[in-house]
C-alpha positions, 0 to 999 in steps of 0.5 A, a space after each residue: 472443477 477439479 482438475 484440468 483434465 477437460 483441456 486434454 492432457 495433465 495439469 503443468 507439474 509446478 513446484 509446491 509451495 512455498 514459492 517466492 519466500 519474501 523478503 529475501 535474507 542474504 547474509 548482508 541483511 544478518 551482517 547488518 542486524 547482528 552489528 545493530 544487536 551489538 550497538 544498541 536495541 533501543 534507540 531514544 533519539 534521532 541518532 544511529 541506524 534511525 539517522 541513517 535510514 531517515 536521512 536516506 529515504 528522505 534524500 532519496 524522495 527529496 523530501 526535509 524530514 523523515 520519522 520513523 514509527 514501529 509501524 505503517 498504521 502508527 506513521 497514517 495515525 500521525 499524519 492524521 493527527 499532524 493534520 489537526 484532524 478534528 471530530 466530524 471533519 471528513 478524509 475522502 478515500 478510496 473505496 477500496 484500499 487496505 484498512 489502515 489506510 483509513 481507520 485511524 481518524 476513527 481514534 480521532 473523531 473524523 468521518 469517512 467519505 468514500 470515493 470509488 475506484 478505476 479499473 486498476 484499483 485505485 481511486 478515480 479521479 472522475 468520481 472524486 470530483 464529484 463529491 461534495 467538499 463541504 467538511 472536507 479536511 484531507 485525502 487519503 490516496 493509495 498506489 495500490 498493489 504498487 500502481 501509481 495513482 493519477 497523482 499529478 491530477 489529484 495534487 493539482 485537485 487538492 491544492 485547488 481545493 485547499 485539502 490536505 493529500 496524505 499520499 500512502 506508499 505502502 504498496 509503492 516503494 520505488 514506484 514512479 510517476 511521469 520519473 518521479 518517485 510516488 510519495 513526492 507529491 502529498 502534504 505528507 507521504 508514509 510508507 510501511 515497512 511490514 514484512 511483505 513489503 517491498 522495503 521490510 523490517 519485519 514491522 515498521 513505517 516511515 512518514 515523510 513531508 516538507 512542512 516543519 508544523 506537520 513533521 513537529 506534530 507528528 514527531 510529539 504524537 507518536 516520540 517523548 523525551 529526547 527526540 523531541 528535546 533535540 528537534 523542538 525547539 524551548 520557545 516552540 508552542 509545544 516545548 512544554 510537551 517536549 518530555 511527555 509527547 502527546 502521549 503515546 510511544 511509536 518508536 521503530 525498533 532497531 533492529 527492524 530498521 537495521 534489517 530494512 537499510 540493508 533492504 533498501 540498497 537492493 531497491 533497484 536490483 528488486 523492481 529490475 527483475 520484477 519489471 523483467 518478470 512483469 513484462 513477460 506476464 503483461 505481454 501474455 495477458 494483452 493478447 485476451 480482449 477479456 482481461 484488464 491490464 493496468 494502464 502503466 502509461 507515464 507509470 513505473 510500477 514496482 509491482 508489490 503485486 501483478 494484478 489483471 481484472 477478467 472485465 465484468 461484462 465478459 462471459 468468463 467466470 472468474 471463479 471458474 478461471 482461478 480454479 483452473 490456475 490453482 488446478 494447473 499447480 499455479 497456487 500463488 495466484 490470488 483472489 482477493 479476500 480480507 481487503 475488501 471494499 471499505 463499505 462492506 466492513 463493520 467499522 466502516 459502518 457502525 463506528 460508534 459500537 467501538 468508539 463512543 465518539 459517535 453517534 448512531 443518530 448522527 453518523 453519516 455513513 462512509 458510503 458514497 452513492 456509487 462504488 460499483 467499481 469497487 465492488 467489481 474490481 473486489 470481485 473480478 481481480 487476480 493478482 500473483 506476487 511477482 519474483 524478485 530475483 532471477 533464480 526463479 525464472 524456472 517456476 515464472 516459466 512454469 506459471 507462465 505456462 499454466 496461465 497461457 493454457 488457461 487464458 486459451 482455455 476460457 478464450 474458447 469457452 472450455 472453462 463452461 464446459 
Protein backbone atom coordinates (compact mmCIF):
# COMPACT_ATOMS: atom_id res chain seq x y z
CA UNK A 1 0.00 0.00 0.00
CA UNK A 2 1.05 3.24 -1.11
CA UNK A 3 -0.48 5.74 0.30
CA UNK A 4 -3.85 6.35 2.51
CA UNK A 5 -5.69 7.32 -0.29
CA UNK A 6 -8.44 4.27 0.41
CA UNK A 7 -9.42 6.14 4.12
CA UNK A 8 -10.66 9.00 2.06
CA UNK A 9 -8.98 12.34 2.12
CA UNK A 10 -5.04 13.00 1.90
CA UNK A 11 -2.47 11.42 3.87
CA UNK A 12 -1.54 14.07 7.42
CA UNK A 13 1.42 16.42 5.98
CA UNK A 14 4.23 15.73 8.63
CA UNK A 15 7.50 17.16 8.88
CA UNK A 16 10.37 15.14 7.02
CA UNK A 17 12.96 13.63 8.82
CA UNK A 18 15.28 14.12 10.92
CA UNK A 19 12.76 14.08 13.75
CA UNK A 20 13.72 14.31 17.39
CA UNK A 21 17.58 14.48 16.57
CA UNK A 22 19.14 12.75 20.29
CA UNK A 23 21.02 13.79 22.14
CA UNK A 24 20.24 17.03 22.71
CA UNK A 25 23.36 19.40 22.77
CA UNK A 26 22.92 22.57 24.57
CA UNK A 27 25.44 24.99 25.03
CA UNK A 28 26.24 23.32 28.75
CA UNK A 29 26.98 20.18 27.09
CA UNK A 30 29.80 22.34 24.75
CA UNK A 31 30.62 24.29 27.83
CA UNK A 32 31.60 21.27 29.81
CA UNK A 33 33.48 19.26 26.98
CA UNK A 34 35.27 22.28 25.75
CA UNK A 35 36.54 22.86 29.73
CA UNK A 36 37.46 18.67 29.86
CA UNK A 37 39.70 19.36 26.11
CA UNK A 38 41.26 21.92 28.48
CA UNK A 39 41.88 19.82 31.52
CA UNK A 40 43.00 16.49 30.21
CA UNK A 41 41.82 14.14 27.29
CA UNK A 42 43.10 10.83 29.23
CA UNK A 43 42.49 10.18 32.34
CA UNK A 44 44.96 7.22 34.04
CA UNK A 45 43.20 7.16 37.31
CA UNK A 46 40.24 7.36 39.27
CA UNK A 47 40.44 11.33 39.47
CA UNK A 48 38.84 14.27 37.46
CA UNK A 49 35.67 14.22 35.39
CA UNK A 50 35.95 10.05 36.15
CA UNK A 51 35.45 10.65 40.01
CA UNK A 52 32.73 12.98 39.31
CA UNK A 53 30.42 10.70 37.36
CA UNK A 54 31.04 7.70 39.22
CA UNK A 55 30.60 8.85 42.38
CA UNK A 56 27.50 10.26 41.20
CA UNK A 57 25.88 7.81 39.39
CA UNK A 58 26.63 5.40 42.07
CA UNK A 59 25.16 7.88 45.02
CA UNK A 60 22.59 8.41 42.82
CA UNK A 61 21.54 4.35 42.59
CA UNK A 62 23.09 3.75 46.22
CA UNK A 63 25.11 1.59 44.82
CA UNK A 64 29.58 1.50 46.67
CA UNK A 65 31.34 1.45 43.55
CA UNK A 66 31.04 2.67 40.32
CA UNK A 67 33.63 1.94 37.12
CA UNK A 68 33.53 3.57 34.04
CA UNK A 69 34.80 1.66 30.57
CA UNK A 70 34.82 2.95 26.97
CA UNK A 71 31.72 1.13 26.24
CA UNK A 72 28.35 -0.65 27.58
CA UNK A 73 29.61 -4.19 25.88
CA UNK A 74 33.18 -3.59 27.85
CA UNK A 75 31.31 -2.73 31.36
CA UNK A 76 28.91 -6.79 30.64
CA UNK A 77 32.46 -8.40 29.30
CA UNK A 78 33.66 -7.58 32.96
CA UNK A 79 30.92 -8.30 34.73
CA UNK A 80 31.07 -11.59 33.32
CA UNK A 81 34.59 -12.32 33.95
CA UNK A 82 34.18 -10.66 37.78
CA UNK A 83 31.66 -13.38 38.12
CA UNK A 84 34.68 -16.09 37.45
CA UNK A 85 32.40 -17.20 34.51
CA UNK A 86 34.01 -20.32 33.30
CA UNK A 87 34.26 -22.62 30.11
CA UNK A 88 30.93 -24.49 29.94
CA UNK A 89 29.07 -22.62 32.92
CA UNK A 90 25.54 -21.45 31.73
CA UNK A 91 24.09 -17.36 31.80
CA UNK A 92 20.31 -17.62 31.37
CA UNK A 93 19.03 -14.71 29.38
CA UNK A 94 16.22 -13.60 27.39
CA UNK A 95 15.40 -14.73 24.25
CA UNK A 96 15.03 -11.48 23.13
CA UNK A 97 17.34 -8.52 23.97
CA UNK A 98 20.02 -6.59 22.22
CA UNK A 99 23.29 -8.85 21.46
CA UNK A 100 25.80 -7.62 23.52
CA UNK A 101 23.59 -8.09 26.44
CA UNK A 102 24.75 -11.71 26.09
CA UNK A 103 27.61 -12.35 23.46
CA UNK A 104 30.40 -11.44 25.70
CA UNK A 105 30.65 -15.04 27.77
CA UNK A 106 31.20 -16.51 24.17
CA UNK A 107 35.02 -14.73 24.63
CA UNK A 108 34.73 -16.38 27.98
CA UNK A 109 33.74 -20.01 27.21
CA UNK A 110 30.09 -19.77 28.99
CA UNK A 111 27.15 -21.17 27.21
CA UNK A 112 23.89 -19.64 26.73
CA UNK A 113 20.57 -20.82 27.83
CA UNK A 114 17.84 -18.76 26.54
CA UNK A 115 14.60 -17.92 28.43
CA UNK A 116 11.42 -16.68 26.48
CA UNK A 117 9.72 -13.30 26.95
CA UNK A 118 6.42 -11.54 27.93
CA UNK A 119 4.32 -9.53 26.12
CA UNK A 120 6.26 -6.40 26.99
CA UNK A 121 9.58 -7.67 25.71
CA UNK A 122 11.20 -8.69 28.67
CA UNK A 123 12.08 -11.85 29.94
CA UNK A 124 9.22 -14.02 31.51
CA UNK A 125 9.19 -15.06 34.90
CA UNK A 126 7.12 -18.05 34.43
CA UNK A 127 9.27 -19.55 31.53
CA UNK A 128 12.38 -18.65 33.60
CA UNK A 129 11.19 -21.26 36.43
CA UNK A 130 11.14 -23.50 34.42
CA UNK A 131 14.58 -24.19 33.42
CA UNK A 132 16.74 -26.60 34.42
CA UNK A 133 19.44 -24.94 36.87
CA UNK A 134 21.84 -27.78 36.74
CA UNK A 135 25.54 -25.49 35.25
CA UNK A 136 23.50 -22.31 35.89
CA UNK A 137 26.08 -19.53 36.79
CA UNK A 138 24.47 -16.15 36.24
CA UNK A 139 21.36 -14.15 34.55
CA UNK A 140 21.34 -11.79 32.73
CA UNK A 141 18.04 -9.46 32.54
CA UNK A 142 17.35 -6.36 30.28
CA UNK A 143 14.77 -3.57 31.06
CA UNK A 144 14.21 -3.44 27.52
CA UNK A 145 13.01 -0.42 25.65
CA UNK A 146 13.20 1.16 29.32
CA UNK A 147 10.52 -1.09 30.89
CA UNK A 148 11.29 -2.53 34.03
CA UNK A 149 11.60 -6.18 34.31
CA UNK A 150 9.58 -8.36 37.25
CA UNK A 151 12.87 -7.36 39.27
CA UNK A 152 11.67 -7.89 42.60
CA UNK A 153 10.59 -11.81 41.55
CA UNK A 154 13.67 -12.43 39.69
CA UNK A 155 15.97 -11.00 42.64
CA UNK A 156 14.16 -13.16 45.14
CA UNK A 157 14.54 -16.22 42.38
CA UNK A 158 18.11 -15.65 42.12
CA UNK A 159 19.16 -15.30 45.62
CA UNK A 160 17.09 -18.58 45.93
CA UNK A 161 18.94 -20.29 43.69
CA UNK A 162 22.26 -18.78 44.43
CA UNK A 163 22.78 -17.40 40.59
CA UNK A 164 24.37 -14.39 40.19
CA UNK A 165 21.85 -11.68 38.45
CA UNK A 166 23.58 -9.13 35.97
CA UNK A 167 21.01 -6.30 35.75
CA UNK A 168 21.38 -4.56 32.01
CA UNK A 169 20.04 -0.91 32.21
CA UNK A 170 21.15 0.00 28.92
CA UNK A 171 17.66 1.06 27.89
CA UNK A 172 16.68 2.08 31.45
CA UNK A 173 18.56 5.14 32.86
CA UNK A 174 15.82 6.49 35.48
CA UNK A 175 13.58 3.83 35.33
CA UNK A 176 12.07 2.42 38.28
CA UNK A 177 10.68 -0.30 39.84
CA UNK A 178 7.93 -0.14 42.98
CA UNK A 179 10.15 3.78 43.45
CA UNK A 180 13.18 2.32 43.20
CA UNK A 181 15.80 2.84 40.47
CA UNK A 182 16.35 -0.33 38.28
CA UNK A 183 20.08 -1.25 38.27
CA UNK A 184 19.22 -1.44 42.36
CA UNK A 185 18.81 -5.12 42.56
CA UNK A 186 21.51 -7.23 40.76
CA UNK A 187 24.67 -8.77 41.91
CA UNK A 188 26.09 -6.19 39.48
CA UNK A 189 24.27 -3.68 37.13
CA UNK A 190 25.62 -1.70 33.79
CA UNK A 191 24.35 0.98 31.89
CA UNK A 192 25.80 2.18 28.15
CA UNK A 193 26.23 5.32 27.53
CA UNK A 194 25.98 5.11 23.65
CA UNK A 195 25.02 7.80 21.51
CA UNK A 196 21.30 7.12 21.57
CA UNK A 197 21.00 6.24 25.06
CA UNK A 198 19.03 8.14 27.35
CA UNK A 199 22.36 9.32 29.39
CA UNK A 200 25.36 9.72 25.91
CA UNK A 201 28.55 10.19 25.68
CA UNK A 202 28.65 9.35 22.29
CA UNK A 203 30.25 5.86 23.41
CA UNK A 204 30.75 4.72 27.09
CA UNK A 205 29.38 2.52 29.97
CA UNK A 206 29.32 2.24 33.61
CA UNK A 207 29.20 -0.87 35.75
CA UNK A 208 27.95 -0.68 39.39
CA UNK A 209 27.82 -3.41 42.48
CA UNK A 210 28.13 -3.67 46.14
CA UNK A 211 30.40 -6.54 46.41
CA UNK A 212 34.24 -5.27 46.67
CA UNK A 213 35.52 -8.79 44.89
CA UNK A 214 33.26 -8.15 41.93
CA UNK A 215 34.24 -4.57 41.55
CA UNK A 216 38.51 -5.53 42.01
CA UNK A 217 37.62 -8.24 39.34
CA UNK A 218 36.17 -6.09 37.04
CA UNK A 219 38.49 -3.11 37.67
CA UNK A 220 41.89 -5.48 36.87
CA UNK A 221 39.78 -6.69 33.68
CA UNK A 222 39.47 -3.98 31.97
CA UNK A 223 42.23 -1.02 34.05
CA UNK A 224 46.25 -1.20 34.66
CA UNK A 225 48.61 0.52 36.14
CA UNK A 226 47.40 3.62 38.43
CA UNK A 227 43.78 2.80 38.98
CA UNK A 228 44.24 -0.31 39.93
CA UNK A 229 47.71 0.99 42.03
CA UNK A 230 45.30 3.29 44.04
CA UNK A 231 42.27 0.88 44.94
CA UNK A 232 43.99 -2.64 45.03
CA UNK A 233 45.55 -3.05 47.85
CA UNK A 234 49.74 -4.63 47.91
CA UNK A 235 48.52 -7.62 50.23
CA UNK A 236 45.36 -8.35 47.93
CA UNK A 237 45.64 -11.53 45.94
CA UNK A 238 45.97 -9.96 42.78
CA UNK A 239 48.33 -7.00 43.77
CA UNK A 240 51.03 -8.39 41.55
CA UNK A 241 48.78 -7.77 38.51
CA UNK A 242 48.12 -4.19 39.93
CA UNK A 243 50.57 -3.01 36.78
CA UNK A 244 49.43 -5.09 33.97
CA UNK A 245 45.73 -5.63 34.82
CA UNK A 246 44.34 -8.84 33.38
CA UNK A 247 45.29 -7.64 30.06
CA UNK A 248 43.14 -5.56 28.24
CA UNK A 249 42.62 -1.50 28.15
CA UNK A 250 38.52 -0.32 28.67
CA UNK A 251 39.13 2.94 29.93
CA UNK A 252 36.10 5.61 28.94
CA UNK A 253 37.25 8.53 27.35
CA UNK A 254 37.03 11.76 28.78
CA UNK A 255 35.48 13.64 26.78
CA UNK A 256 32.61 11.44 26.48
CA UNK A 257 32.15 11.41 30.02
CA UNK A 258 32.31 15.10 30.13
CA UNK A 259 29.63 15.26 27.83
CA UNK A 260 27.59 12.54 29.71
CA UNK A 261 27.74 14.29 33.53
CA UNK A 262 26.53 17.27 31.56
CA UNK A 263 23.60 14.83 30.38
CA UNK A 264 22.77 13.52 33.69
CA UNK A 265 21.66 16.62 35.17
CA UNK A 266 18.96 16.96 32.82
CA UNK A 267 17.71 13.05 33.60
CA UNK A 268 14.63 14.49 35.03
CA UNK A 269 13.70 17.19 33.01
CA UNK A 270 14.01 14.29 29.96
CA UNK A 271 11.93 11.29 31.38
CA UNK A 272 9.40 14.46 32.59
CA UNK A 273 8.37 15.07 29.23
CA UNK A 274 8.64 12.01 27.58
CA UNK A 275 6.22 10.57 30.46
CA UNK A 276 4.02 13.68 29.18
CA UNK A 277 4.45 12.57 25.65
CA UNK A 278 3.99 8.72 26.53
CA UNK A 279 0.72 9.18 28.18
CA UNK A 280 -1.11 10.98 25.30
CA UNK A 281 0.12 7.86 23.22
CA UNK A 282 -0.98 5.17 26.05
CA UNK A 283 -4.40 7.00 26.37
CA UNK A 284 -5.04 6.65 22.36
CA UNK A 285 -3.56 3.03 21.91
CA UNK A 286 -5.78 1.80 24.96
CA UNK A 287 -8.97 2.34 23.26
CA UNK A 288 -8.22 -0.55 20.58
CA UNK A 289 -8.80 -4.15 22.23
CA UNK A 290 -5.90 -5.14 19.15
CA UNK A 291 -3.12 -3.63 20.75
CA UNK A 292 -0.91 -4.43 23.44
CA UNK A 293 0.37 -1.95 25.96
CA UNK A 294 2.97 -2.71 28.37
CA UNK A 295 1.66 -3.21 31.99
CA UNK A 296 3.66 -0.20 33.63
CA UNK A 297 1.75 -1.25 37.14
CA UNK A 298 4.40 -0.79 40.26
CA UNK A 299 6.71 0.55 36.89
CA UNK A 300 8.09 3.92 35.93
CA UNK A 301 9.39 3.54 32.42
CA UNK A 302 11.68 6.07 31.18
CA UNK A 303 10.55 5.43 27.77
CA UNK A 304 14.03 4.85 25.66
CA UNK A 305 11.45 3.80 23.31
CA UNK A 306 7.42 3.82 23.21
CA UNK A 307 6.45 0.18 22.09
CA UNK A 308 2.81 -1.40 21.63
CA UNK A 309 2.25 -4.98 20.22
CA UNK A 310 -0.72 -5.49 17.45
CA UNK A 311 -1.52 -9.12 19.47
CA UNK A 312 -0.92 -12.06 17.46
CA UNK A 313 -4.47 -13.39 17.21
CA UNK A 314 -5.90 -10.26 15.71
CA UNK A 315 -7.11 -9.77 12.25
CA UNK A 316 -4.72 -6.72 11.80
CA UNK A 317 -1.72 -7.47 9.79
CA UNK A 318 0.94 -5.65 11.18
CA UNK A 319 2.80 -4.77 7.85
CA UNK A 320 -0.18 -3.65 6.51
CA UNK A 321 -0.42 -1.09 9.76
CA UNK A 322 3.20 0.12 9.42
CA UNK A 323 2.82 1.02 5.99
CA UNK A 324 0.04 3.01 6.41
CA UNK A 325 1.83 5.28 9.85
CA UNK A 326 4.74 5.42 7.24
CA UNK A 327 2.42 6.49 4.59
CA UNK A 328 0.44 9.16 6.78
CA UNK A 329 4.53 10.77 7.01
CA UNK A 330 4.57 9.25 10.42
CA UNK A 331 8.17 7.58 9.56
CA UNK A 332 9.83 7.37 12.97
CA UNK A 333 7.95 4.57 13.82
CA UNK A 334 9.82 1.40 13.83
CA UNK A 335 9.56 -2.25 13.16
CA UNK A 336 12.16 -4.08 14.68
CA UNK A 337 14.85 -5.23 12.46
CA UNK A 338 18.57 -6.30 13.57
CA UNK A 339 17.49 -6.82 17.30
CA UNK A 340 16.34 -10.01 16.66
CA UNK A 341 15.30 -12.80 18.88
CA UNK A 342 18.85 -14.31 19.95
CA UNK A 343 18.23 -17.80 18.38
CA UNK A 344 17.99 -16.62 14.98
CA UNK A 345 21.60 -15.24 15.12
CA UNK A 346 24.82 -17.10 13.46
CA UNK A 347 26.78 -16.60 16.84
CA UNK A 348 24.16 -17.88 18.90
CA UNK A 349 24.26 -21.01 16.73
CA UNK A 350 27.53 -22.03 15.94
CA UNK A 351 29.92 -20.43 18.18
CA UNK A 352 32.56 -22.58 17.44
CA UNK A 353 33.08 -21.22 13.71
CA UNK A 354 34.65 -18.15 15.70
CA UNK A 355 35.86 -19.41 18.83
CA UNK A 356 37.82 -22.38 19.03
CA UNK A 357 36.70 -22.69 22.60
CA UNK A 358 33.79 -24.77 21.17
CA UNK A 359 32.91 -27.68 19.87
CA UNK A 360 30.39 -28.39 17.36
CA UNK A 361 29.78 -32.26 18.78
CA UNK A 362 29.53 -30.63 22.21
CA UNK A 363 27.58 -27.46 22.05
CA UNK A 364 24.31 -27.47 23.51
CA UNK A 365 22.70 -24.89 21.78
CA UNK A 366 21.10 -21.46 23.09
CA UNK A 367 17.62 -22.77 22.23
CA UNK A 368 15.07 -23.05 24.91
CA UNK A 369 12.01 -25.43 23.74
CA UNK A 370 9.79 -22.69 23.37
CA UNK A 371 10.56 -19.12 22.63
CA UNK A 372 7.34 -18.30 20.55
CA UNK A 373 6.76 -15.34 22.51
CA UNK A 374 9.79 -13.99 21.24
CA UNK A 375 9.51 -14.69 18.04
CA UNK A 376 5.86 -13.00 17.85
CA UNK A 377 6.80 -9.93 20.06
CA UNK A 378 10.06 -10.11 17.04
CA UNK A 379 7.24 -9.90 14.65
CA UNK A 380 4.15 -7.82 15.88
CA UNK A 381 5.91 -4.87 17.76
CA UNK A 382 6.19 -1.18 16.75
CA UNK A 383 7.85 1.33 18.68
CA UNK A 384 8.51 5.16 18.14
CA UNK A 385 11.25 7.26 20.16
CA UNK A 386 9.54 9.55 22.05
CA UNK A 387 10.50 13.55 22.24
CA UNK A 388 12.49 14.70 25.17
CA UNK A 389 11.74 18.14 25.23
CA UNK A 390 8.56 20.29 24.66
CA UNK A 391 9.25 21.92 21.41
CA UNK A 392 7.95 19.03 19.68
CA UNK A 393 4.58 19.05 20.92
CA UNK A 394 3.75 20.20 16.98
CA UNK A 395 5.08 16.94 15.39
CA UNK A 396 3.74 14.74 18.69
CA UNK A 397 0.20 16.53 17.63
CA UNK A 398 0.87 15.40 14.18
CA UNK A 399 1.98 11.74 14.90
CA UNK A 400 -0.87 11.49 17.03
CA UNK A 401 -3.01 12.20 14.31
CA UNK A 402 -1.61 10.03 11.80
CA UNK A 403 -1.81 7.15 14.65
CA UNK A 404 -5.34 7.80 15.42
CA UNK A 405 -6.55 7.64 11.84
CA UNK A 406 -4.69 4.45 11.50
CA UNK A 407 -5.89 2.56 14.71
CA UNK A 408 -9.81 3.67 13.35
CA UNK A 409 -8.77 2.56 10.01
CA UNK A 410 -7.65 -1.12 11.00
CA UNK A 411 -10.57 -1.20 13.99
CA UNK A 412 -12.96 -1.15 10.82
CA UNK A 413 -11.21 -3.43 8.46
CA UNK A 414 -10.18 -0.63 5.93
CA UNK A 415 -6.34 -1.61 6.02
CA UNK A 416 -7.55 -5.30 4.12
CA UNK A 417 -9.41 -3.46 2.06
Amino acid sequence: MSDLAIFGGNPAVVEKPPHNPWPIINEDDRAAVLAQLDESISIYDNGGIFKKFESKFSKLHRRKHALLFNSGTAALHSAYFSLGLKPGEIVIAPSYTFPASVTPIFSLGGIPKLCDIGTDGNICFESLTRINLQGVKALVITHIWGIPCDILKISQFCKEHRIFLIEDCSHAHGSRFDNTLVGSFGDIAVWSLQGQKTISGGEGGILLTNADLLYERALLFGHYNKRCYQEIESTHNFSEFRGTGFGLKMRAHPLAIALADSQLSRLEQFLNCRQFYADKFHRLLEQFDFIETPDLSQKFCNFYRLSFVIKNDSKVKVDLFHEALIAEGACEFDRLGSTMPLSRLALFKRPWEVYPIYQKSSYPGADNDDLRVADQYYINSIRLPIWSDRSWDHLADQYLSALKKVLTAAASGELDS
